[in-house]
KOLLODREN-25721 format. One record per residue (C-alpha): residue number from 1; residue in three letters; x, y, z. Coordinates in Angstrom, 3 decimals. Example, Ala and Ser with C-alpha at 12.3 -4.5 7.8 and 13.67 -1.06 7.14 Angstrom:
// KOLLODREN-25721
<r 1, ALA, <12.300, -4.500, 7.800>>
<r 2, SER, <13.670, -1.060, 7.140>>
This chain:
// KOLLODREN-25721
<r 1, UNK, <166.859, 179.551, 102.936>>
<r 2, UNK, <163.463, 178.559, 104.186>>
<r 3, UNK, <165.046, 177.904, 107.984>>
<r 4, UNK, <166.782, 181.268, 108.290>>
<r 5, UNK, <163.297, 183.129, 107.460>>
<r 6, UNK, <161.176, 180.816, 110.459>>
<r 7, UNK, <163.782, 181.820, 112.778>>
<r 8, UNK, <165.143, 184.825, 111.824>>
<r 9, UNK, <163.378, 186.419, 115.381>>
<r 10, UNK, <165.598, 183.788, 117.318>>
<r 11, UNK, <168.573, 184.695, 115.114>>
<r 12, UNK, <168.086, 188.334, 115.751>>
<r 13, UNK, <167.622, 187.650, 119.618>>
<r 14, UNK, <171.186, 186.170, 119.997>>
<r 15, UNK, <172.384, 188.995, 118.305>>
<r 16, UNK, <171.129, 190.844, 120.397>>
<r 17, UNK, <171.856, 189.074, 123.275>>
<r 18, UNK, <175.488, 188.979, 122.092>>
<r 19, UNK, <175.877, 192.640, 121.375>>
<r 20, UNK, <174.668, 193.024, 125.064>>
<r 21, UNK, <177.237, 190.819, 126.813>>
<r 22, UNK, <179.674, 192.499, 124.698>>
<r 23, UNK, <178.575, 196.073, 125.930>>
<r 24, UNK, <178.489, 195.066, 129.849>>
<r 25, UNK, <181.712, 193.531, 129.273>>
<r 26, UNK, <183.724, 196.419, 128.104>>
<r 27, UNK, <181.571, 198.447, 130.739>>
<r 28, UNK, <182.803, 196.375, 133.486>>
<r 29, UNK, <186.424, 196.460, 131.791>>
<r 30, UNK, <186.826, 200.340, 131.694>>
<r 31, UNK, <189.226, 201.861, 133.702>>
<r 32, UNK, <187.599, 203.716, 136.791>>
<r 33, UNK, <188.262, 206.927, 137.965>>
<r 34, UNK, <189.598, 207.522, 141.331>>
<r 35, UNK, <186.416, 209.015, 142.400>>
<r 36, UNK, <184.826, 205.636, 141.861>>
<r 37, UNK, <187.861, 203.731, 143.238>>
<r 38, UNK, <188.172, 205.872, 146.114>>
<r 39, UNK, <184.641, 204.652, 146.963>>
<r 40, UNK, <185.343, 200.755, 146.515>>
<r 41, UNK, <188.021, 201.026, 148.378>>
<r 42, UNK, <186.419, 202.572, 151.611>>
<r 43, UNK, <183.625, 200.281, 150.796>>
<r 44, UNK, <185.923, 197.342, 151.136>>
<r 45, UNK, <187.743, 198.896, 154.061>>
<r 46, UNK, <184.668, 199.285, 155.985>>
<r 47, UNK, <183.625, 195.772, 155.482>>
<r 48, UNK, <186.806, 194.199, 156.457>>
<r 49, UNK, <186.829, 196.364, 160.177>>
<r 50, UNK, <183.561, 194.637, 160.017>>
<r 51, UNK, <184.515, 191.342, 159.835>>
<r 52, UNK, <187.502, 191.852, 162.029>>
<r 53, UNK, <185.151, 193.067, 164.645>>
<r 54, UNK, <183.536, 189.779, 164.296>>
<r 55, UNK, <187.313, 188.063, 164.534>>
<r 56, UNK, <187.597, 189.720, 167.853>>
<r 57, UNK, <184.237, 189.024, 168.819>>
<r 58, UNK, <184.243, 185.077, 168.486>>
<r 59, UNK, <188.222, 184.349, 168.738>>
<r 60, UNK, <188.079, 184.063, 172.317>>
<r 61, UNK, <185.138, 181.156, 172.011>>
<r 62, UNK, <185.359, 179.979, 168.549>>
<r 63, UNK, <188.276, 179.823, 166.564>>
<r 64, UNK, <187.417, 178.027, 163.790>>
<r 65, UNK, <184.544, 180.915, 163.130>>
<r 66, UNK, <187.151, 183.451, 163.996>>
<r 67, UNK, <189.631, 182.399, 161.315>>
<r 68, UNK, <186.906, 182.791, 158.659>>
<r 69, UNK, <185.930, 186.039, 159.416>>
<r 70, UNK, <189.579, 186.996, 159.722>>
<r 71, UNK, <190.132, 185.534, 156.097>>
<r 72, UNK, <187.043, 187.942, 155.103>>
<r 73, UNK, <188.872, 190.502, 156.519>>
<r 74, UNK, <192.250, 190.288, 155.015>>
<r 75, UNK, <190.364, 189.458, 151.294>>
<r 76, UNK, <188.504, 193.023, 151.856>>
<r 77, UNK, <191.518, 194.686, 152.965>>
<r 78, UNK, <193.315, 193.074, 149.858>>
<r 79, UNK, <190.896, 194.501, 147.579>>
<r 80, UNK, <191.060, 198.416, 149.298>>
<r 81, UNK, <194.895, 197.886, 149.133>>
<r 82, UNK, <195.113, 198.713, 145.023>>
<r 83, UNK, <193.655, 202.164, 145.644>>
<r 84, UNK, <195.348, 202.686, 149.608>>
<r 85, UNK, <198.658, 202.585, 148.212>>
<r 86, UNK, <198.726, 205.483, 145.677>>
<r 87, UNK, <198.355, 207.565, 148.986>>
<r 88, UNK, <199.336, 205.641, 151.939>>
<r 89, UNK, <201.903, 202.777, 150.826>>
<r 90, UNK, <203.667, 202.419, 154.235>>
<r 91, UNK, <200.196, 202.151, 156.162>>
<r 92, UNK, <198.818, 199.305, 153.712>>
<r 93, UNK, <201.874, 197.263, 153.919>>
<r 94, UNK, <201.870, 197.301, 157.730>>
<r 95, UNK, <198.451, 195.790, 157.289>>
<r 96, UNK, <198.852, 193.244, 155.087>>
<r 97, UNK, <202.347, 192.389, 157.457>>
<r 98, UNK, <199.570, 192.519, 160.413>>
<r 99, UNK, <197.169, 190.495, 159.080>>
<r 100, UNK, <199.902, 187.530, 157.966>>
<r 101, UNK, <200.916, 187.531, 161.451>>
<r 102, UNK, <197.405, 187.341, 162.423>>
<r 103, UNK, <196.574, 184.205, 160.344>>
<r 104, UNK, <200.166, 182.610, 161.719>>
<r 105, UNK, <199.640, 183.145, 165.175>>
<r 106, UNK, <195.960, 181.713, 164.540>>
<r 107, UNK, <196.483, 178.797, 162.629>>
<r 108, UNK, <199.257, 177.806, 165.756>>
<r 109, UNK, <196.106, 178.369, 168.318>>
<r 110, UNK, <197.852, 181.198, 169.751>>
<r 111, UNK, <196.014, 182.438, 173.268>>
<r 112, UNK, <193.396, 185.062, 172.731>>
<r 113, UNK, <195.593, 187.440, 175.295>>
<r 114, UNK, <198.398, 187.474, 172.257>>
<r 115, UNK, <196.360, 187.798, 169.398>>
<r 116, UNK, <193.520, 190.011, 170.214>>
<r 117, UNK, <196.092, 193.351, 171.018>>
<r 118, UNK, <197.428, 193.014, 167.730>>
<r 119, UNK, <194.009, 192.519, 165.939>>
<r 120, UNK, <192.967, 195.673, 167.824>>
<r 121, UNK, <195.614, 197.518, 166.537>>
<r 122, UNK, <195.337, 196.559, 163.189>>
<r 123, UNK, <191.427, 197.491, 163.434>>
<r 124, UNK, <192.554, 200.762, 164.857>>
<r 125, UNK, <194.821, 201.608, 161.732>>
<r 126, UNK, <191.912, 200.633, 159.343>>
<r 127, UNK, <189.895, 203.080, 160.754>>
<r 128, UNK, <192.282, 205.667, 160.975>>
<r 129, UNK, <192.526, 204.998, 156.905>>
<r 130, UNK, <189.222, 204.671, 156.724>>
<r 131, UNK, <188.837, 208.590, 158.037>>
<r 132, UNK, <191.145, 209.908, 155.915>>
């Protein structure tokens, strides 16, 4: 097998390179601690006050902007929930419950004086998980 010996360095690199996906897959597929999820979580938590700061920020003047960063935050949130509600089930539905009323009463073109209390609150309660 004359072509197996000319590229048997090529042949040996995708082996390699195989071996290697394989590795970082089951790496990436392991389940995490709660030390590690614990710190996703607040990770994710902290970025969507973020981006619901940024709701409340440009609601008032742009809603089209508004509803993306309030999409940003309900995806973050989403992603904190898994870990939130081993420990605080009642507080992460009453988010998610916020935040569907949030994107109903946005997507009618509710006034700003209606929807920005309730996205305050909701911040408000993110936080408070968020110190705990």
């Amino acid at each position: 097998m004359p072509w197996l010996r000319a590229r048997w360095p090529l042949v040996l690199a995708g082996l390699a390179a195989g071996f290697g996906l394989l590795g970082g897959l089951v790496w990436g597929l392991r389940p995490r601690t709660e030390a590690e999820t614990a710190v996703l979580a607040r990770r994710e938590l902290q970025e969507a006050i973020r981006q619901l700061d940024r709701f409340l920020e440009t609601y008032p003047t742009a809603p089209g902007e508004a509803r993306g960063a309030l999409q940003r935050a309900q995806s973050a949130f989403d992603k904190a929930a898994g870990h939130l509600a081993l420990t605080r089930r009642a507080e992460v539905q009453r988010g998610t419950a916020d935040f569907r009323r949030l994107q109903a009463l946005t997507a009618a073109s509710a006034p700003p004086e209606t929807i920005l209390p309730l996205a305050r609150q909701l911040r408000e309660r993110m936080r408070s998980l968020l110190e705990e």
